[in-house]
N, C-alpha and C positions, 0 to 999 in steps of 0.2 A: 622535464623535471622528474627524476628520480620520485617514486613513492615511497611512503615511510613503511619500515618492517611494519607487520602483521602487528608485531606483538607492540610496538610503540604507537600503532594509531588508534584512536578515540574507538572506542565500541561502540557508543550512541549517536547519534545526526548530530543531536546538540553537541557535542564535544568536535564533533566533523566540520558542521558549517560554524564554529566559534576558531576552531582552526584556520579552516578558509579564509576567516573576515580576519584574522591576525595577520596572515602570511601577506596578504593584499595590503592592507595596512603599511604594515614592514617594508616591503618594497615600493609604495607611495610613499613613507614617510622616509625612506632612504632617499628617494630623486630629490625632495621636497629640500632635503636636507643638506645636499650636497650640491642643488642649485643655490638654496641662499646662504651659504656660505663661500662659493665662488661670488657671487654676485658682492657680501661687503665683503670679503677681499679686494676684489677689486677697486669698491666705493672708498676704502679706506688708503689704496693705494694712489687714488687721485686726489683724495685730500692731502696725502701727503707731499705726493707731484706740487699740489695747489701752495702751499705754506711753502716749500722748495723756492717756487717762484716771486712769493710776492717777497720772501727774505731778499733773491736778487736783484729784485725790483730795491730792496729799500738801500744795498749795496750798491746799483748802478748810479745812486747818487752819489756816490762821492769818486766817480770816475769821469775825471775830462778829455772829452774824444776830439775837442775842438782845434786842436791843433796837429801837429802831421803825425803823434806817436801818442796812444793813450797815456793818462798819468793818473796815480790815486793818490786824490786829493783828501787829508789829515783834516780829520773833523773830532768834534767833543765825543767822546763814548767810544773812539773808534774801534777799541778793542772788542768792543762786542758784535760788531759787524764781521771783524774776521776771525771768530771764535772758528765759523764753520763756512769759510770759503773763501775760494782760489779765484786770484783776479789772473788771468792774462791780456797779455797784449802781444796777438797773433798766436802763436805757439809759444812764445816764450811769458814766463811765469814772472809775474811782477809781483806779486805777494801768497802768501799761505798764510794756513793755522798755524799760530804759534806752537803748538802741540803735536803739529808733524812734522818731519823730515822730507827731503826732498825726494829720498827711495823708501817711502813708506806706500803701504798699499794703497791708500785711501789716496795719494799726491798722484800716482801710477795711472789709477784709474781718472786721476781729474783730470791728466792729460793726455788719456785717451780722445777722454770728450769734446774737452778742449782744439784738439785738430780733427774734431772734425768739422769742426765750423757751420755749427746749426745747434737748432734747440733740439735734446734728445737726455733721454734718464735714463740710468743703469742701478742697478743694486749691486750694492758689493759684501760680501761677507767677509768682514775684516776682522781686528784680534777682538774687536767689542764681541761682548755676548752674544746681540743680536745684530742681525745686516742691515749696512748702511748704505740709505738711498743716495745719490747726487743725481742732480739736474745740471745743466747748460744753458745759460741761456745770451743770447749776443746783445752789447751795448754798441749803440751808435753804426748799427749795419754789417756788413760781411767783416768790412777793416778795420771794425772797431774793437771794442779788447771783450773776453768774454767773463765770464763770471758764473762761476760752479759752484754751488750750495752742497751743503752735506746737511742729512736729517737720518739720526736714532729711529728706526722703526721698532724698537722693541716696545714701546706705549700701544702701538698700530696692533703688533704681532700680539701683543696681551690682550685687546681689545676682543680680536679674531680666535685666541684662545675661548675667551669666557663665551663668545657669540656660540662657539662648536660646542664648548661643554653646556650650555646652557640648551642647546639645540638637541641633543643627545639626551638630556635628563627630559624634556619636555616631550621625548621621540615615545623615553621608557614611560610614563605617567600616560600621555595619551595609547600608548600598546595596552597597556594594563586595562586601562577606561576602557579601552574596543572589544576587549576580551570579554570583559566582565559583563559590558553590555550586549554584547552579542550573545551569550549564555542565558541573560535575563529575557532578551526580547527572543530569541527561539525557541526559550522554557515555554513564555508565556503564549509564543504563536503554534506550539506544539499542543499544548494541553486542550483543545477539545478533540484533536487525534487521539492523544490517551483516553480522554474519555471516554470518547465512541468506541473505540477498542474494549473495554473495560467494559459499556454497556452493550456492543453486540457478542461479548465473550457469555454475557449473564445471558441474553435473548436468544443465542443459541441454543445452549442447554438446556432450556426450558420450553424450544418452539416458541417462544412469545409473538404474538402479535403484530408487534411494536416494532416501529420503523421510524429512520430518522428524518426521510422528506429532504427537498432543497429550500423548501422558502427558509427566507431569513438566514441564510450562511450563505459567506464567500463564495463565489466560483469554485475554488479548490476545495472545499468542505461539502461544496455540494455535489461537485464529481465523487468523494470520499463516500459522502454519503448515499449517492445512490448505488454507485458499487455496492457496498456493505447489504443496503437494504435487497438487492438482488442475490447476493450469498445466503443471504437468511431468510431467503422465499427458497432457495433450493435446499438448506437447512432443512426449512419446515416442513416442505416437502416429504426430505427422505424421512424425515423422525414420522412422521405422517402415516408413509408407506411399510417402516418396520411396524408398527402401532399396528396397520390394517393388515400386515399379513402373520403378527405375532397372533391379533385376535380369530383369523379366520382360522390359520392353521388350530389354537384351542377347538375353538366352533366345529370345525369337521371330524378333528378326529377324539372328540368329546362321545360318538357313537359305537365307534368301534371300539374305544377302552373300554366301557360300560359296558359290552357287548363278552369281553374277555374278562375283565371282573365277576360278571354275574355267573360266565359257562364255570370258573374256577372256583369261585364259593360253591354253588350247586354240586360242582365233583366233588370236593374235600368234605359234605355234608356229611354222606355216610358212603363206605366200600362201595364201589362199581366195578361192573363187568368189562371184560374186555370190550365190547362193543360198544358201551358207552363212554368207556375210556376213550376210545377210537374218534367218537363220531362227538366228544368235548375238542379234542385236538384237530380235529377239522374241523370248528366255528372257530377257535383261537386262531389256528393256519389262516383260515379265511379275513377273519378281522384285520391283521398283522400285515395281510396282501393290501388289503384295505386301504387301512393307513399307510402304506408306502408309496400306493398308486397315488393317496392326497396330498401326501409331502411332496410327489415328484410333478405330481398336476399345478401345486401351490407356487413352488419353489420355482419351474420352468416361468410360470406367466409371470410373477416378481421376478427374475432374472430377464425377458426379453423384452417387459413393460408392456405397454400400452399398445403397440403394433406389431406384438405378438404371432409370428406366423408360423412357427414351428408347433404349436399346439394344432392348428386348424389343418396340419397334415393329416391325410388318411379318411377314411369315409369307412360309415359305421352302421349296420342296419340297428333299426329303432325301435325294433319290436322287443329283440333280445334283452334289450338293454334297459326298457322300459320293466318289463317284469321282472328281470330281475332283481332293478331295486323296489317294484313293490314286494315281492318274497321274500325279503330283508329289511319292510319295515316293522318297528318294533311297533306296531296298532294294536289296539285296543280288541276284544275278541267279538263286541257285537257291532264294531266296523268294518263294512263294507268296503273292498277298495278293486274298481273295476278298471280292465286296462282295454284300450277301443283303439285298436289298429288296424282299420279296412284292408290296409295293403301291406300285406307282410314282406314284401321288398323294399316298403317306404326307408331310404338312405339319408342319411345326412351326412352332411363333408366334412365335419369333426372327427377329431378322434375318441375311443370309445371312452377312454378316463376323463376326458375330460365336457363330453357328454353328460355323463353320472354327475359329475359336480355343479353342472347346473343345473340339475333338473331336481339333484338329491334334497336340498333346500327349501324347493317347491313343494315337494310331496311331503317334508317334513313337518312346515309350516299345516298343509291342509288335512294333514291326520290331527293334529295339536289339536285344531278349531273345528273340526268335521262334526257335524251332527251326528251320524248314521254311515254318510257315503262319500268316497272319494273317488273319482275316475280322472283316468288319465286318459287323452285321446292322442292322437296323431294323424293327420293329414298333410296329403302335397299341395303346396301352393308354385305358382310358378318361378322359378330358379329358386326352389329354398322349401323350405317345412316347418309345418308350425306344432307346436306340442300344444296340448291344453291341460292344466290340471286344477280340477275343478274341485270343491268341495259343498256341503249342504250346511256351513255353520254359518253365524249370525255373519259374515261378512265383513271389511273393513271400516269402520268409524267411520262418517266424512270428515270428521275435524284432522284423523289421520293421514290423509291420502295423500297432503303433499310431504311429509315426511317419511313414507312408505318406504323408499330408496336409502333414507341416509343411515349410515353403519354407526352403529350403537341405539338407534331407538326404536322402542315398544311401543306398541299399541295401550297394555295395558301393565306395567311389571308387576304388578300384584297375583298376575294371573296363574301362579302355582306350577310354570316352570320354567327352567333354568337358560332359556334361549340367550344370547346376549345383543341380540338385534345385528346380527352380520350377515345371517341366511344370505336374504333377499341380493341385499348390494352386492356378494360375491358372486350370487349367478349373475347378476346383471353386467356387470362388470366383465368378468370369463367371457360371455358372451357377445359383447361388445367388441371384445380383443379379437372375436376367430369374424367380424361381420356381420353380427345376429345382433338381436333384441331380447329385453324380456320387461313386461309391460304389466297390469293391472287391467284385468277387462272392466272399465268404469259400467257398462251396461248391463253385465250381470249384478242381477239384484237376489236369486233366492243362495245369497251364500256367496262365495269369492271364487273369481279365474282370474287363475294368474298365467301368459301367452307366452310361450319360447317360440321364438323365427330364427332359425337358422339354416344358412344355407347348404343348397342341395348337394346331394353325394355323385 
């Protein structure tokens, strides 16, 4: 079956499967239709057969077979017996309707039937409006004479009219009904689709929560709905992930803007020399390298995710790398900040950007909180290296330590500065991507260590 043009079929399912169930419809109530209308055809055509015969049943009375040649025998009324039939005897025609002729169609045909000598019914479409049935049928044996009835089927043929137009009117009413109800009952078996649609179109865009579960729905609503609830776990996921890498990337490169603000108001104070012209435009150059290395350290780890291996190329000594972000941190002037690298070869098999960003965090956090001193150390451990950075201030809360990790929370937010709780979780994270750790030394008590393990160069 040919499909309907693009532009002539239903745009919504509802309009699709209300189609469906018409067409189907249509062609059940087409068989439906034109089996019971053959069928009283038929019924109608053996009643008539029937009334045929018992007419020559009430005609074979007045025929006597009992002697060597039939004879019709004159009774009261008799005219109405041969209104409508042919008596023979043999082939030859002992009476008619007075209303025919002997080369009339209707006579033609009675004595077809007539030699054939058995019981058998023709139709004949004669000058009447409508076709006239005759039967046959034999009085007193083979030799005896026979007797053909004529019967108007136009009463029959009007009957089988009204049955088809009635049949036809009851086809369109029930089509119409199937329609209607089929629109009503897909409306109605559709709408907790649109709902859910509607409720995970909202639950998207706002990361919600909120999920539809399978208890209590159908089979198919609850396949619907775990699909769904799975879309909006990886939804929430990525709104998640822009969220944590929208905040880190602020967080990181919050040091080195501040770093280029401060060199630019200090120059613009009053006239400077070439030299310090010079040597403002190389902390800005520097800063500016800064934040590209953290855009391009940030940006890599959010693009290759969680198994990360193109950061963890390359191998970096830890000494270089270690001083130089303490000589770039912005501390305090009667802070202390010492760096402890026994072996000036100690390697680690990261790369060097992204070394700095783990470790940048650490040392940031421990100047904030440092009493006095801050040291960084570094040692080999076997296949790997641990940093340490330690500080002498009051230490981590205990009521804090199992939220230490999670991105967004403070220890204290009162505490007069601008941190937004991302530090921590982004080294640890980073770190986690290249095979490493980064931990909380719960046994240090005079102050806080916080432990980088990453592995060996």
């Amino acid at each position: 079956m040919n499909r309907l043009p693009r532009h002539l079929a239903p745009r919504t399912l509802r309009g699709r499967l209300s189609l469906v169930a018409l067409t189907t419809a249509a062609l059940l109530m087409t068989v439906l239709t034109v089996a019971f209308n053959t069928v009283m055809d038929r019924h109608l055509r053996h009643q008539a057969d029937d009334q045929l015969r018992n007419r020559a049943a009430a005609v074979a009375t007045t025929i006597d077979t009992s002697g060597p040649r039939a004879r019709v025998l004159e009774t009261v009324n008799d005219h109405l017996l041969d209104a409508n039939a042919w008596i023979y005897a043999g082939t030859q025609l002992l009476e008619q309707p007075p209303a025919t002729t002997a080369d009339s169609t209707l006579t033609r045909a009675a004595d077809r039937l007539a030699a054939q000598r058995k019981s058998a019914c023709s139709t004949v479409d004669a000058q009447s409006p409508h076709a006239i049935r005759l039967c046959a049928d034999l009085v007193g044996g083979r030799d005896g004479a026979t007797v053909v009835t004529a019967l108007d089927l136009g009463p029959y043929r009007s009957s089988a009219d009204t049955l088809l137009l009635g049949s036809v009117i009851l086809d369109a009413v029930m089509l119409a009904c199937t329609y209607a109800l089929t629109r009503l009952a897909v409306g109605r078996a559709l709408r907790p689709v649109r709902t859910m649609t509607d409720q995970a179109t909202q639950w998207s865009a706002v990361g919600s929560g909120e999920r539809f579960g399978a208890e209590d729905q159908p089979a198919e609503l609850a396949r619907l709905g775990t699909s769904l609830d799975a879309l909006l776990d990886r939804i929430r996921t990525v709104l998640r992930h822009e969220q944590q890498l929208t905040g880190e990337l602020s967080h990181e490169l919050r040091t080195p803007l501040t770093r280029i603000v401060v060199e630019l108001d200090w120059w613009r104070t009053r006239p400077r020399s070439a030299a310090e012209t010079h040597a403002t435009h190389e902390v800005i150059a520097e800063a500016a390298q800064s934040m590209r290395t953290i855009c391009d350290t940030l940006l890599n780890d959010a693009r290759e995710g969680a198994q990360n291996t193109t950061t963890a190329v390359g191998v970096t000594p830890v000494a270089p790398v270690l001083r130089r972000l303490v000589e770039h941190l912005d501390a305090r002037e009667q802070l202390k900040t010492v760096v402890d690298v026994p072996d000036q070869q100690l390697e680690a098999g990261v790369a060097s950007a992204l070394l700095e960003r783990i470790v940048s965090p650490l040392l940031a956090n421990a100047v904030r909180y440092a009493g006095s001193t801050v040291t960084v150390s570094a040692r080999q451990l076997p296949g790997g290296v641990r940093i340490d950075v330690t500080d002498d201030g009051s230490g981590v809360p205990e009521d804090f330590l199992d939220e230490l990790f999670q991105p967004g929370r403070r220890a204290d937010s009162g505490d007069g500065h601008d941190g937004a709780g991302l530090g921590l979780p982004l080294a640890r994270r980073l770190a986690r991507a290249v095979g490493g750790e980064v931990f909380h030394d719960h046994g240090h008590t005079s102050g806080a260590r916080f432990v980088v393990d990453l592995p060996a160069g």
